[in-house]
VOSE-475963 format. One record per residue (C-alpha): x, y, z. Coordinates in steps of 0.05 Angstrom, whole numbers, padded with zeros to 5 digits, always signed. Example, Ala and Ser with C-alpha at 12.3 -4.5 7.8 and 13.67 -1.06 7.14 Angstrom:
2
+00246-00090+00156;+00273-00021+00143;
This chain:
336
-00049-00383+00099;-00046-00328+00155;-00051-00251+00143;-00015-00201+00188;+00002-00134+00176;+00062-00125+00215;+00138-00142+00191;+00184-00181+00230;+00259-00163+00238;+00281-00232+00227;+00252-00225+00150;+00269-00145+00147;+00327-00164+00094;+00283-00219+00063;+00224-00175+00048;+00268-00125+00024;+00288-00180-00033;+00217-00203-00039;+00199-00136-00058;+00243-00142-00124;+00192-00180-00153;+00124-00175-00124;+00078-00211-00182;+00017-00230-00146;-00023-00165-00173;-00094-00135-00169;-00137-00155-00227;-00129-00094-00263;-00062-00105-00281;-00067-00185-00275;-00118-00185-00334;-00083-00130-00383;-00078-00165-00450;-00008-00179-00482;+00015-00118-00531;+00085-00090-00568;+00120-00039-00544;+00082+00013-00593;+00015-00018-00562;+00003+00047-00519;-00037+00071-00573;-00086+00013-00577;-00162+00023-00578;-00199-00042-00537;-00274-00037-00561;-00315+00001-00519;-00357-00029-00463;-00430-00015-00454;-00466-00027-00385;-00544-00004-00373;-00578+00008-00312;-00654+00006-00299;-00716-00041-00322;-00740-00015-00406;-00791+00037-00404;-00767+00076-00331;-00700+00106-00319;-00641+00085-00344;-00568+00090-00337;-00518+00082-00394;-00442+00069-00371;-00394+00077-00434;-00320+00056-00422;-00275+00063-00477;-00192+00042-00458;-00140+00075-00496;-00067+00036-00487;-00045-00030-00460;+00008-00051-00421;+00061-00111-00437;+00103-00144-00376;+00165-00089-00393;+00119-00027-00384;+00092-00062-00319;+00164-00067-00295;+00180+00006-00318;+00118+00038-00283;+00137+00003-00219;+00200+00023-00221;+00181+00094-00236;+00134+00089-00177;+00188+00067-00133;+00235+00124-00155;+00171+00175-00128;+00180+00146-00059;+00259+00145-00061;+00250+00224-00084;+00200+00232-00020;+00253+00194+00024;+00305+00248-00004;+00260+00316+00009;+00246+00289+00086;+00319+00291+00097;+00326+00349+00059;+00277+00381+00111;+00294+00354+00171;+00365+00385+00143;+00328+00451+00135;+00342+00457+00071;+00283+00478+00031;+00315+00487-00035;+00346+00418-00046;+00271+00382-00013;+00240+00429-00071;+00282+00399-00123;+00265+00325-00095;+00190+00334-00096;+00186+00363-00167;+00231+00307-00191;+00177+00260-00156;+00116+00298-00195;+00158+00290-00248;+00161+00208-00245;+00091+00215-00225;+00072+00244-00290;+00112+00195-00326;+00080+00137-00302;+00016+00170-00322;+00037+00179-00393;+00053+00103-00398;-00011+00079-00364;-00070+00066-00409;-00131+00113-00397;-00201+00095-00401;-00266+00148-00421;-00319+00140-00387;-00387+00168-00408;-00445+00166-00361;-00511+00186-00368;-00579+00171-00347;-00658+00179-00387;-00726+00188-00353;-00774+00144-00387;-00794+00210-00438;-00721+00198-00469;-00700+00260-00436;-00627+00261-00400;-00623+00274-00328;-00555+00271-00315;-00483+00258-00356;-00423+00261-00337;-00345+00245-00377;-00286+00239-00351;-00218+00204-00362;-00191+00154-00310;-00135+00109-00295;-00131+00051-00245;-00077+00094-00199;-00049+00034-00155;+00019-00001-00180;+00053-00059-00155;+00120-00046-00137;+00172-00086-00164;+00248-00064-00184;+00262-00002-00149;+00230-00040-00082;+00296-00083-00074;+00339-00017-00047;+00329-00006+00030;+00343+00067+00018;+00259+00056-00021;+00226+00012+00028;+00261+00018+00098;+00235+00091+00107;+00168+00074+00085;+00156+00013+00137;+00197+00069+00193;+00144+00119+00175;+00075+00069+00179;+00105+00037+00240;+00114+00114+00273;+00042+00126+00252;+00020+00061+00285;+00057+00074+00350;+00025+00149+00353;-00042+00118+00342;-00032+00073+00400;-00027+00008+00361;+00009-00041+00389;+00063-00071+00343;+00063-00149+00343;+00127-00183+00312;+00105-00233+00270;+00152-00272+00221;+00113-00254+00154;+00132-00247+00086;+00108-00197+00040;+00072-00220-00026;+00042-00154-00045;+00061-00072-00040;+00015-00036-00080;+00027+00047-00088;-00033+00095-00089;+00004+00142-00143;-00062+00194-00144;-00052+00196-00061;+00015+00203-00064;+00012+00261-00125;-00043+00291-00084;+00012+00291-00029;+00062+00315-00065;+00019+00375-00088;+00015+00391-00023;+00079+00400+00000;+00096+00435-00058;+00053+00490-00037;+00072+00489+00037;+00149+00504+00008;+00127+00547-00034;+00093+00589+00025;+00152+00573+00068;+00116+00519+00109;+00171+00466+00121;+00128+00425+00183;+00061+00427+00133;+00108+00405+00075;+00137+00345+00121;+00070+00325+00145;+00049+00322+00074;+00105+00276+00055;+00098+00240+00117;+00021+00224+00088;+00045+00201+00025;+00097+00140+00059;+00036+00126+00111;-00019+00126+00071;+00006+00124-00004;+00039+00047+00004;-00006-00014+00023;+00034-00077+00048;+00004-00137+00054;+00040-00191+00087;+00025-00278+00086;+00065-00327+00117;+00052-00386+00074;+00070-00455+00107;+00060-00501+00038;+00117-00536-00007;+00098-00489-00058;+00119-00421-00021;+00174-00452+00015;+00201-00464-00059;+00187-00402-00080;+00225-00361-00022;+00291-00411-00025;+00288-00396-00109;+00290-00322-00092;+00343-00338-00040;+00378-00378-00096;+00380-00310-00139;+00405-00268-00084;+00465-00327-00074;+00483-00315-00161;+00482-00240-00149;+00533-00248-00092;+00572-00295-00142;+00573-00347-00082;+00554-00409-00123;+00554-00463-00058;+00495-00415-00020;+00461-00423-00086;+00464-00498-00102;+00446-00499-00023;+00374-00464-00030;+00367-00493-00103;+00367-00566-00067;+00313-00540-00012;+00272-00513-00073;+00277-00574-00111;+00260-00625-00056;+00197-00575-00037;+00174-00571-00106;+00180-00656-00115;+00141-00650-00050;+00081-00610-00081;+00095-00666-00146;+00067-00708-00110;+00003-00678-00089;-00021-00646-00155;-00067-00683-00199;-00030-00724-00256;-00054-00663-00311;-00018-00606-00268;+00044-00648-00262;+00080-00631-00328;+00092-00566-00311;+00120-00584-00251;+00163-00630-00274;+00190-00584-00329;+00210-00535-00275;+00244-00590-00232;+00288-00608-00296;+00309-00539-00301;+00331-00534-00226;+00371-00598-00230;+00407-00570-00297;+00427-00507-00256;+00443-00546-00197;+00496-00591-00246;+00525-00529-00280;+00546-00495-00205;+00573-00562-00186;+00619-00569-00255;+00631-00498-00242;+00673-00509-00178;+00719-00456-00175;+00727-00427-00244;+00707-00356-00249;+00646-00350-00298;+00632-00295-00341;+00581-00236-00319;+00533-00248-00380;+00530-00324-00361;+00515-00306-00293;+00456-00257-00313;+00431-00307-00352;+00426-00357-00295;+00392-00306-00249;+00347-00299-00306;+00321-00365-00308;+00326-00367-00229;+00274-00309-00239;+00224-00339-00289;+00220-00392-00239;+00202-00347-00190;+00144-00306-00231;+00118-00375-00250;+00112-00399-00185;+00080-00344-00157;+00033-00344-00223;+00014-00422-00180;+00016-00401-00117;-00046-00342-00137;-00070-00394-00176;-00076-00445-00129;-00108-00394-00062;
């Protein structure tokens, strides 16, 4: 696998798709345990860490999390996050309009999504504090946190989101007098600093509410730059190649244009008998299982033909199309 961290414009439309349904996460959120919808309020015991050898110094950490996070409120936060940069996309124009008012209204409405997605996140307490060898304490400190960097997913599949970020880190890199090298890579992670980007946006709502509009831009400008990290792989294995014609499959059912469809479902399937072949006989099954469910799609376009299907039969194929995505991308981090 190769890193880059530049974007190609043969994939620009691709990536734009890719970000949909970025599932190769950070730990943080990779590791949250399952909970219902009213799990928010969930305790998880608290963890105890000490510092420094018995009888000298020592250094208690206390964490205590409050609130979990199931697979829907993952979705919903990223989506939330995404509607914070479409709201920062909206007050730019707004100012480069001059028109101060309307680029007010948009960053509020972003601080607003900001604290939204803070309400849904769990938070954890930490206690800190550190003894001399007497027993006497030194130092403490509390304070509430929240891990503040979201995977993008939903909103990331409108241009309108992502094209004015990747304009505004590509400006930035030109400025600093980086030279841009096309490369054709493929985004597999876009993670959003939301405490950056509210930082940001705290900003510029000070600079227009001292009638700064270039201090309120640059601010805004910061938040795009700074507040979004791609990351970008081109993966040359069976494995990713069925991944990306599965997602290309899903884009084909959206478009109701079934023959695209059963086109990249038949590269999918002949990449995943491909990596079949290679796993060890215990890892198979699960291949297998998802190769079955490929050919039944494949049969129902073909007896399709030209009948017009139904749009709740169509969702429900791009729905499986998409499990089949999230799982392979569950093997593909598996598996680097």
């Amino acid at each position: 696998m190769m890193t880059g961290s530049f974007l190609s414009p043969t994939w620009k439309s691709f990536l734009m798709a890719l970000g949909a349904l970025l599932l190769l996460v950070g730990p943080a959120w990779g590791q949250q345990p399952p909970s219902t919808s009213a799990g928010h309020e969930a305790k998880a015991a608290p963890v105890v860490r000490t510092f420094g050898h018995e009888g000298g110094y020592r250094t208690e950490v206390r964490s205590e999390t409050k609130g979990t996070l199931n697979e829907e409120d993952r979705r919903q936060v990223s989506l939330l996050a995404a509607q914070v940069f479409q709201h920062v996309n909206e007050a730019r124009r707004a100012l480069d309009a001059d028109d101060m008012k309307d680029a007010r209204e948009e960053v509020d409405k972003a601080r607003e999504a900001v604290k939204a997605i803070r309400t849904v996140l769990p938070t954890t307490a930490v206690h800190t504090r550190t003894t001399a060898p007497d027993g006497k304490v030194i130092y403490e400190d509390r304070r509430d946190v929240q891990d503040e960097r979201i995977p993008l997913f939903e909103g990331m599949i409108h241009e309108r989101t992502l094209a004015p970020i990747e304009e505004a880190q590509r400006d930035a890199r030109r400025v600093a007098g980086v030279r841009v090298v096309e490369s054709e890579s493929i985004s597999t992670e876009v993670m959003a600093d939301i405490g950056y980007v509210d930082r940001q946006l705290g900003r510029a709502a000070r600079a227009l509410e001292e009638k700064k509009p270039e201090d309120a831009t640059r601010a805004l400008e910061m938040a795009q730059i700074q507040g979004v990290d791609f990351r970008y792989n081109k993966e040359d294995t069976p494995l990713a190649e069925a991944r990306d014609a599965i997602w290309l499959a899903r884009r084909a059912l959206e478009e109701n244009n079934t023959v695209q469809a059963q086109a990249n479902l038949g590269v999918a399937r002949q990449q995943l008998e491909l990596y079949h072949r290679v796993l060890p006989e215990a890892r198979r099954p699960e291949v297998t299982q998802m190769l079955t469910e490929v050919g039944q799609l494949e049969k129902q376009l073909q007896q399709e033909g030209k009948q017009t299907v139904n749009s709740a039969e169509r969702s429900r194929q791009g729905g499986a199309v998409t499990q089949w995505w999230d799982r392979l991308n569950g093997w593909i981090k598996r598996k680097l």
